[in-house]
C-alpha positions in Angstrom: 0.0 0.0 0.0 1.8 3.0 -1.1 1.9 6.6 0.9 -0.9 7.8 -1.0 -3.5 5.3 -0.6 -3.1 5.9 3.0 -3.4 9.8 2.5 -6.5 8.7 0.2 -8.2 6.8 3.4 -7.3 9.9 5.6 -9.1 11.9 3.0 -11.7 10.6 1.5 -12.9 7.5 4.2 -11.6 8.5 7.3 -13.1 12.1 7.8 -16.7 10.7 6.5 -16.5 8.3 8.9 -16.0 10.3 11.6 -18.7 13.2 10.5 -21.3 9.9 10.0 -20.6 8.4 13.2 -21.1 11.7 14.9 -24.1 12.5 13.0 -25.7 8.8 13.9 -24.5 10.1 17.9 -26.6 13.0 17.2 -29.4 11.6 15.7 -29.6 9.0 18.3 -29.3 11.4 21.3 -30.9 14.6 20.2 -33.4 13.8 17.5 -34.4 10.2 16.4 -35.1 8.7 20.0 -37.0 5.7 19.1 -34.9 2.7 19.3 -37.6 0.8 16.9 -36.2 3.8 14.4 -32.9 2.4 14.5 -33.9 -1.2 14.6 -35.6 -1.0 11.6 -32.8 1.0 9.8 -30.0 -1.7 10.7 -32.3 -4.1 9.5 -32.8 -2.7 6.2 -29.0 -2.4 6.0 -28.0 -5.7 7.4 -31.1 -7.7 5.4 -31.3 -5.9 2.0 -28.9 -2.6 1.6 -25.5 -4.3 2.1 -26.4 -7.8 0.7 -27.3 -6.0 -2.4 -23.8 -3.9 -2.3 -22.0 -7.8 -2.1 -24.3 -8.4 -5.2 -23.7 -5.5 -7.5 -19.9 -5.6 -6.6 -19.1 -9.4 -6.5 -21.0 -10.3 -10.2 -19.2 -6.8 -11.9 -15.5 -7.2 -11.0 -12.6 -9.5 -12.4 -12.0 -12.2 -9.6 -9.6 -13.9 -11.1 -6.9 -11.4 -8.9 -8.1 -13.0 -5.8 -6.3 -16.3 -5.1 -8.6 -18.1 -2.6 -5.5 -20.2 -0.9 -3.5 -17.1 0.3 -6.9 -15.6 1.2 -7.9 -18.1 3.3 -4.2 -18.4 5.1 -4.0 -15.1 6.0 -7.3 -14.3 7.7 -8.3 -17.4 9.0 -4.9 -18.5 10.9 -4.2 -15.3 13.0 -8.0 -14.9 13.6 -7.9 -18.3 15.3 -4.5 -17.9 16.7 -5.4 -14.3 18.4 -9.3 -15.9 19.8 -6.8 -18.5 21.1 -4.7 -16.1 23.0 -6.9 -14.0 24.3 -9.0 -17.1 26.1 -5.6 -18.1 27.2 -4.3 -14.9 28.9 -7.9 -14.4 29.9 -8.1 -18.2 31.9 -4.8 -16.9 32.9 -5.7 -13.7 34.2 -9.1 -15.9 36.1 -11.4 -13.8 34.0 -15.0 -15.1 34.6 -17.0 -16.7 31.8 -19.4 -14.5 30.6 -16.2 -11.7 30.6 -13.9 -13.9 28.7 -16.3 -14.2 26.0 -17.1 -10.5 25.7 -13.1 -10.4 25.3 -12.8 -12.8 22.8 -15.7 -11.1 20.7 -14.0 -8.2 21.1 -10.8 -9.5 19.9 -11.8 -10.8 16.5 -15.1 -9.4 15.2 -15.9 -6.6 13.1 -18.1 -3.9 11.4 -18.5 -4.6 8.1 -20.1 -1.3 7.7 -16.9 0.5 8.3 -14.9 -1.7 6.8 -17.0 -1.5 3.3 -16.6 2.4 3.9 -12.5 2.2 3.9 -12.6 -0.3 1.3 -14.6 1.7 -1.6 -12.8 4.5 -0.5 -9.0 3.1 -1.3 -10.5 0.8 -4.1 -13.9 1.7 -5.5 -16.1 -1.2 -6.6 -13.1 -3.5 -6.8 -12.3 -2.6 -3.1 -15.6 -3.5 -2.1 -16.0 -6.9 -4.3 -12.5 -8.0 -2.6 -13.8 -7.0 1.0 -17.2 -8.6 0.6 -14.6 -12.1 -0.5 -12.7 -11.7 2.6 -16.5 -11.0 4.8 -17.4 -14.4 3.3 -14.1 -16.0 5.4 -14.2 -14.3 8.5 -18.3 -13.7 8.5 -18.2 -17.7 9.2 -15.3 -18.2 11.1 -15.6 -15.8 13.9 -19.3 -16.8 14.0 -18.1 -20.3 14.9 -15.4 -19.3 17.6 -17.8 -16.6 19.5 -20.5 -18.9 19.1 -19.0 -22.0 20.3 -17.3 -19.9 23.1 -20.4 -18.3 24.5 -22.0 -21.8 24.6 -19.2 -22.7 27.1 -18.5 -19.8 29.2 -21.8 -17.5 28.6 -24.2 -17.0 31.5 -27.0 -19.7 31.3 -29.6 -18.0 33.4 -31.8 -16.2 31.5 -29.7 -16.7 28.5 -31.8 -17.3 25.0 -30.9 -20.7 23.2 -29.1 -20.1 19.9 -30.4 -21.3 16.5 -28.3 -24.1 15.4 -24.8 -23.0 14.0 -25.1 -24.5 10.7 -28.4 -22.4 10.2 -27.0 -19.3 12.0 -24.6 -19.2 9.2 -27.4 -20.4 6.1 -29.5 -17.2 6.9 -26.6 -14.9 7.4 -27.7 -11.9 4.4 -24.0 -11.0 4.4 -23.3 -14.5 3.0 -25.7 -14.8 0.9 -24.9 -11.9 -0.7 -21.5 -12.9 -1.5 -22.8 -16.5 -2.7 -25.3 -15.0 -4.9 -22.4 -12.8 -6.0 -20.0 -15.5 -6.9 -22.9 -17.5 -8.7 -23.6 -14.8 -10.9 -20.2 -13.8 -11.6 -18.6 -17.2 -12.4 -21.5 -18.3 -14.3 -21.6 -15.0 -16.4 -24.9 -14.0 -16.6 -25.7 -10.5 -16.9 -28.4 -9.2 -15.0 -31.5 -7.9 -17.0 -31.0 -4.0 -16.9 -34.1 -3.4 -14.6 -32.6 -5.9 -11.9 -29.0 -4.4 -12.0 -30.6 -0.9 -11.9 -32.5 -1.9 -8.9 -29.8 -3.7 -7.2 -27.6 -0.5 -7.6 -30.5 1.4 -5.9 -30.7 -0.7 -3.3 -27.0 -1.1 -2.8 -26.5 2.7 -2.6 -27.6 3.7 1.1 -25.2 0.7 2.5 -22.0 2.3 3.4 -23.7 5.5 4.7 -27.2 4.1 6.5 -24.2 1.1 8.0 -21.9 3.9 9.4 -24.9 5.8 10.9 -26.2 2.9 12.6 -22.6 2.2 14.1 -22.5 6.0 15.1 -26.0 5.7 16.7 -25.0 2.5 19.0 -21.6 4.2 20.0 -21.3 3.4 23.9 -18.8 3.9 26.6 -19.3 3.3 30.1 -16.1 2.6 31.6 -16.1 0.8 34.6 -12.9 1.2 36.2 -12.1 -2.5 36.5 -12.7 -2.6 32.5 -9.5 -0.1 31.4 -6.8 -2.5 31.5 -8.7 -5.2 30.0 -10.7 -3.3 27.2 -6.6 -1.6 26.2 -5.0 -5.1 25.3 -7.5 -6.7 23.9 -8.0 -3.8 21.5 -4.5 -3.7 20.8 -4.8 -7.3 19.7 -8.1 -6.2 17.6 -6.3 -3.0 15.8 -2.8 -3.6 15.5 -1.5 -7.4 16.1 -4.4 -9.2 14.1 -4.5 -6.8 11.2 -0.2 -6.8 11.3 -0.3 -10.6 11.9 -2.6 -11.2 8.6 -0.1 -8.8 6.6 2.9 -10.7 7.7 0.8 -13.9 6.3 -0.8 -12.4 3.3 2.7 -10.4 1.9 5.1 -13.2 1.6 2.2 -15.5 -0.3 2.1 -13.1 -3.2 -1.1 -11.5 -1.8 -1.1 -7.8 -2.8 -3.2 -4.6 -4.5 -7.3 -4.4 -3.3 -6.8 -7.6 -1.9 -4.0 -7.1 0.1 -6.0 -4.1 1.7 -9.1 -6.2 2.1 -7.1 -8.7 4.4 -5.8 -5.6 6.7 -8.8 -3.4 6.6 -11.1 -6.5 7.9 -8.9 -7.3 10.6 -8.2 -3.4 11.6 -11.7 -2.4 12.0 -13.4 -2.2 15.3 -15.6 -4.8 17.0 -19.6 -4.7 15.5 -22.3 -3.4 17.8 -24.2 -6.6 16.9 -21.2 -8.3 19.4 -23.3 -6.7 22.0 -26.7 -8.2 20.9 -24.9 -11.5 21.0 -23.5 -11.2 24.2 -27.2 -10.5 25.7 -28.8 -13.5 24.2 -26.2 -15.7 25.2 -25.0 -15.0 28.6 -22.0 -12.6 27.4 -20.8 -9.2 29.4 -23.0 -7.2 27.2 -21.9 -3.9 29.5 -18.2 -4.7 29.0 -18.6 -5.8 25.1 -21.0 -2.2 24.3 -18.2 -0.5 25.8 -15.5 -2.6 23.7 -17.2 -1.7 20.6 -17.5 2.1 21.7 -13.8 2.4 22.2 -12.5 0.4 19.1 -14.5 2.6 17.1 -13.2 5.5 18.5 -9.8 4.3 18.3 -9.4 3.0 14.7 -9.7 6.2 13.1 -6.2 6.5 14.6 -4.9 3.1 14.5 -5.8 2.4 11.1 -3.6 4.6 9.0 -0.4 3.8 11.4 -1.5 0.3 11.0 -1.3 0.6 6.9 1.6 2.3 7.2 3.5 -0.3 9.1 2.1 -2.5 6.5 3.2 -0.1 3.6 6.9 -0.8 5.9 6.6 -4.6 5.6 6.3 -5.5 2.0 10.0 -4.0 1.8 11.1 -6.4 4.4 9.0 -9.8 3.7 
């Protein structure tokens, strides 16, 4: 990633970002109150705005620059490696259950609406195509871990039974998206022009109505017993995961929009939906809302050190 694509996610990503998530604070606080308001808008984004911006932007771009070996290396070894490590300093450290797992979440999962937003910025549609690829990894893979780990260590008492995994994973509208994607792009049928043109439409409000939503659930509540815990474990999240994948990703050839995809997925902040999980299954949902809240906060400043050291390592791997 050369100097100016970083100055180009400064510019043109990171300041929007920032003026969205403070307008969705606002909005939240001052003007739209109703929380059924903003449930309804994340579930027009999650259900039908940003499956249909996997669509349009998976079936239109060349795919043959994404090698799926490398791909799958690089993000799905140091995700599992760092969820490994944090339950393992966390057992260490006699972190209770329910905490551990809010740790872990907040070690490994992400906002795909931010991530899309840094993505189209560096890369346009081809930017977005390779990030929606590397969604279809992780998407799966940290459902599995956080999942499987809340199962273990969540809070059974008054905890709500999960769907099965398998099915969890089946209905998942990010996936789809990217399968529908692939299908149409490998296959190579065109869309009839009213479809595409509606798909476009529908795919537009994504990145925007995504980062508003994240701006609207922003939350910190610091308890004091939380510092210490919520600084390492986003230092894991922002800087060793996304350097980690780098260090795998470089040296097997992976490079350009997809190189990028593999460090922006793994630099963004935690999801606000960690949060939702973490209530119906017995997580720390105070601890995890407050996770999220301060990732947020704190990528806008990681990110562009982060793909800088990154910009640093492809002269040395």
């Amino acid at each position: 990633m050369q100097h100016t694509l970083i100055m180009l996610l400064v510019t043109t990503a990171i300041a929007p970002v920032v003026l969205l998530l403070a307008l969705g604070a606002v909005l939240r606080r001052k003007f739209l109150k109703d929380p059924g308001f903003w449930k309804g808008m994340e579930w027009l984004s999650y259900r039908i705005f940003t499956p249909a911006l996997f669509i349009v932007s998976i079936a239109g771009t060349d795919l043959s620059v994404v090698p799926p070996g490398p791909l799958l290396l690089s993000l799905g070894v140091p995700i599992a490696a760092i969820a490994a490590f944090t339950v393992v300093l966390g057992l260490s450290l006699r972190t209770k259950g329910p905490r551990l797992t809010s740790l872990v979440q907040g070690a490994i999962r992400l906002n795909t609406y931010i991530g899309l937003m840094f993505a189209s910025a560096l890369h346009g549609q081809e930017g977005v195509a390779t990030f929606a690829l590397a969604s279809a990894v992780v998407v799966p893979l940290v459902n599995v871990i956080c999942v499987g780990l809340l199962s273990g260590y969540g809070e059974k008492r008054g905890a709500v039974p999960p769907k099965p995994l398998w099915r969890e994973l089946l209905e998942n509208p990010l996936i789809q998206g990217c399968a529908l994607g692939l299908l149409l792009n490998f296959a190579g049928l065109p869309l009839p022009d009213f479809l595409s043109a509606t798909l476009s439409m529908l795919a537009a409000p994504a990145l925007a109505c995504g980062t508003l939503i994240a701006g609207a659930a922003l939350h910190i509540d610091f308890r004091r017993r939380d510092a210490a815990d919520i600084a390492w474990v986003s230092a894991l999240k922002l800087v060793v995961l996304p350097l980690a994948a780098a260090a795998i990703a470089i040296p097997l050839g992976v490079s350009g929009p997809v190189l990028s995809s593999v460090v922006l997925i793994c630099a963004i902040p935690t999801a606000p939906s960690a949060s939702v999980l973490a209530g119906r299954m017995g997580g720390d949902v105070q601890l995890m809302a407050t996770i999220t809240g301060a990732q947020t906060l704190l990528a806008i400043g990681t990110l562009p050190v982060v793909l800088k050291l990154v910009d640093l390592m492809k002269l040395w791997l």
